[in-house]
C-alpha positions in Angstrom: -49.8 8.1 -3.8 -48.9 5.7 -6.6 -46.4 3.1 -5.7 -43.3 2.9 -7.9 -40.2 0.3 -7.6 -37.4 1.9 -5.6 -34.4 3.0 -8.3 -30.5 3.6 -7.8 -29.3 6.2 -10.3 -26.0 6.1 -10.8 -22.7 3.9 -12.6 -20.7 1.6 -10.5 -17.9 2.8 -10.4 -18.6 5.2 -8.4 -18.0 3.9 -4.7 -21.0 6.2 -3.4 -23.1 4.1 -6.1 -21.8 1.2 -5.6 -22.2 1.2 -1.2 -25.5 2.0 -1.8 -26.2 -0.7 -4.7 -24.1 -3.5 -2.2 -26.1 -2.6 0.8 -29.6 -2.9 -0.9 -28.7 -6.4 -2.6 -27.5 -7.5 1.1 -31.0 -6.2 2.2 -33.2 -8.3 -0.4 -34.6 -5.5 -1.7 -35.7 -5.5 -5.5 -34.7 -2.2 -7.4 -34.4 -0.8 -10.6 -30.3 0.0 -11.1 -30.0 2.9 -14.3 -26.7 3.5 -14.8 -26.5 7.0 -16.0 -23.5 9.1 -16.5 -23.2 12.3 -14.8 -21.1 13.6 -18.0 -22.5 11.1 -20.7 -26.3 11.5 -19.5 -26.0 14.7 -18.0 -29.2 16.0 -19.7 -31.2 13.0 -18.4 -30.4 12.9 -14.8 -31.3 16.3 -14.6 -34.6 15.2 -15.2 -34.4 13.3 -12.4 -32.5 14.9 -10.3 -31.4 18.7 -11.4 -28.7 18.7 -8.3 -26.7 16.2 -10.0 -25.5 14.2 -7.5 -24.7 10.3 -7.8 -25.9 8.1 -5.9 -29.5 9.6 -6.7 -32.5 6.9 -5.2 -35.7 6.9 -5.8 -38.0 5.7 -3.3 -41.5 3.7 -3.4 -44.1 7.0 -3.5 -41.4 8.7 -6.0 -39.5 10.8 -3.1 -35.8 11.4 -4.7 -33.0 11.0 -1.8 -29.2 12.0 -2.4 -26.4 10.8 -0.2 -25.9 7.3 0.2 -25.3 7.1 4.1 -29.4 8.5 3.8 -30.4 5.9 1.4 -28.4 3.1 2.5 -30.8 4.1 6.2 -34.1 4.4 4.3 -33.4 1.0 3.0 -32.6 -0.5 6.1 -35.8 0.8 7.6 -37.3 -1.2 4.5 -36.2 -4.6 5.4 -36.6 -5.0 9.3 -36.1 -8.6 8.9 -32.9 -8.3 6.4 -29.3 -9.0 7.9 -27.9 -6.4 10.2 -25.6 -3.9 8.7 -24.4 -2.6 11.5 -23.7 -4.3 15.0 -25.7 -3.9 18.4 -23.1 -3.4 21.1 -21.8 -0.1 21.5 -18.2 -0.4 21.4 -18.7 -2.6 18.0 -20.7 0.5 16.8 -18.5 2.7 17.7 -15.7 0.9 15.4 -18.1 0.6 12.6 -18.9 4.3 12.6 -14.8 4.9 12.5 -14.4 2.8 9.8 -16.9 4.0 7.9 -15.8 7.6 8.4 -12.6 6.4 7.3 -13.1 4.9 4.4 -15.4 7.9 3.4 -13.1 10.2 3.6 -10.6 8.0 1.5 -13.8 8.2 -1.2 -13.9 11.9 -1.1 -10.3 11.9 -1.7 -9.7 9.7 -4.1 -12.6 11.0 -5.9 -10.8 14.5 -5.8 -7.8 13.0 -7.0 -9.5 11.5 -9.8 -11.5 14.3 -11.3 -8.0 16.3 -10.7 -6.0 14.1 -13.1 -9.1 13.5 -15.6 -10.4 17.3 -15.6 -7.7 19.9 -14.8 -5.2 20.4 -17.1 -1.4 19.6 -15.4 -0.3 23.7 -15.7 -3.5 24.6 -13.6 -3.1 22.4 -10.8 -3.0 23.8 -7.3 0.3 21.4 -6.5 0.4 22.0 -2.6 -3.5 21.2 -2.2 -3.1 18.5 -4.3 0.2 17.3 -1.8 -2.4 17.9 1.0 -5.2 15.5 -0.1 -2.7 13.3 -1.1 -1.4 12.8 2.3 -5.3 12.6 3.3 -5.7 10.1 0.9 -2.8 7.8 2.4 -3.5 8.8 6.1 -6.6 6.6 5.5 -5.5 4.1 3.9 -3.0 3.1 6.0 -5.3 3.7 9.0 -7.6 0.7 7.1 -4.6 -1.2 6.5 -3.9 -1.5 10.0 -7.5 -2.2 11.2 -7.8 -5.1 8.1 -4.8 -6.8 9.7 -5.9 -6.9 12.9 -9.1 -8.3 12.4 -10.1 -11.8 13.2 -13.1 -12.2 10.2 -15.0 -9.2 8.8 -14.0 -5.6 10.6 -16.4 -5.6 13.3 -18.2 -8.5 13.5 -18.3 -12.5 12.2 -21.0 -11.0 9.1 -20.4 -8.4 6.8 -21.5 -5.1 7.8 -22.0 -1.5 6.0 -18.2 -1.1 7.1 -17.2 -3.5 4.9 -18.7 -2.6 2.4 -18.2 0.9 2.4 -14.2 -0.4 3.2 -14.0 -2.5 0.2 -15.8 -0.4 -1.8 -13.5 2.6 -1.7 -10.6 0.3 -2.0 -11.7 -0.8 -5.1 -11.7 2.6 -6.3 -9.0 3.2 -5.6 -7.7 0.1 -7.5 -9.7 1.1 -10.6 -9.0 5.0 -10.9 -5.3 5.7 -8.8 -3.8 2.3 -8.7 -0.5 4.0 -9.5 -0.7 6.1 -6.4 -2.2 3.0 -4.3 -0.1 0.1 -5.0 -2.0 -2.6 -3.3 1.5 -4.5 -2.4 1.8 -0.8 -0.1 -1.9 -2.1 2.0 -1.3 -6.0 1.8 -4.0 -6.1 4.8 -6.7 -3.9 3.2 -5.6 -5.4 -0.3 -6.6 -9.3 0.8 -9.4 -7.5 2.7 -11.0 -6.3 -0.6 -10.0 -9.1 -2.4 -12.3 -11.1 -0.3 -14.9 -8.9 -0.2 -15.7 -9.1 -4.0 -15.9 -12.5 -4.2 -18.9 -12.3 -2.3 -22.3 -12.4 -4.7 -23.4 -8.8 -3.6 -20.2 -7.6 -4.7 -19.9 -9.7 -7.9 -23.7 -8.5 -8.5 -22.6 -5.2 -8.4 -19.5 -5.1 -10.0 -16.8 -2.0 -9.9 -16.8 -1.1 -13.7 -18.4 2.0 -15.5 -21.3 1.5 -17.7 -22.2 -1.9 -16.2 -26.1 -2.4 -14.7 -26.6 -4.2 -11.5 -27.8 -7.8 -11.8 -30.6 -9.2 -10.2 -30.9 -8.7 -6.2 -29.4 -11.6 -4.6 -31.4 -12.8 -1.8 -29.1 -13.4 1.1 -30.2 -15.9 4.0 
């Protein structure tokens, strides 16, 4: 089968996107970033992908993979000698894979949030499901905030892993889309957390912003 370049489909400001974008930069691995819309180019990424889901990846014999916690480990399995992006004890796993799941779930509700305020008018929101995610929605939070304070350098380890990146990436988010209902003065911790996080080139590379295209992969030693 025909080799083609491995492609992220998908705009950066989606966190999903942008985890997945992060992780391969931190990987070395070249790719082809096209940030489509899934309202604005709805007809084209159906073409590609007809489930319509962001992040959508592309990989080397043209295999299309959804979910970015299944692309980011494709990748990995791409680039044995890349850094680590997750650690090798057990108990530091075990963190990582909390962390993660946190800040996840902080995505899914903030993305909820989001596409509540842009797409429902006011008079047809659900107002005690909305309450509910709400309350998700801070539960994590604050659950990061507390693990950003009490750590000594990144989350789980002395290098960034996927946790950090999948951390600072839903805080950013949340600083783009529901800043008003995630003051970063509430999450000082988390807040200098993230603001550390994006000054690193992989993050810079791949900013937070809608309509913007990756740069090119930065090759970390």
């Amino acid at each position: 089968m025909e080799r083609v370049e491995l492609q992220l489909i998908g705009m950066l400001d989606s966190p999903y996107v942008r985890r997945v974008a992060i992780a391969l930069l931190r990987l070395g691995l070249p790719f082809e970033h096209r940030p489509l819309s899934l309202f604005r180019h709805i007809d084209e990424f159906r073409k590609i992908n007809p489930l319509l889901k962001a992040p959508t990846f592309i990989a080397y014999d043209g295999t299309v993979l959804v979910e970015s916690t299944l692309i980011i480990d494709y990748a990995v399995s791409l680039a044995p000698s890349a850094p680590r992006l997750a650690p090798s004890a057990s108990a530091a796993r075990l963190k990582a894979y909390r962390l993660t799941g946190l800040a996840l779930t902080v995505n899914e509700k903030a993305v909820q949030v989001h596409y509540e305020n842009q797409l429902r008018p006011p008079e047809k929101r659900h107002e005690p499901w909305l309450a509910r995610v709400h309350g998700q929605l801070a539960a994590g939070l604050e659950a990061l905030d507390r693990a950003a304070a009490g750590a000594q350098n990144w989350l789980v380890d002395e290098n960034l892993m996927l946790a950090d990146i999948t951390v600072a990436t839903a805080f950013a988010f949340t600083q783009l889309y529901l800043s008003d209902l995630v003051p970063a003065a509430q999450y000082r911790a988390l807040a200098a957390f993230w603001r550390r996080a994006e000054t690193l080139p992989e993050f810079r590379a791949a900013p937070c912003e809608d309509g913007v295209k990756v740069a090119a992969p930065v090759m970390t030693a």
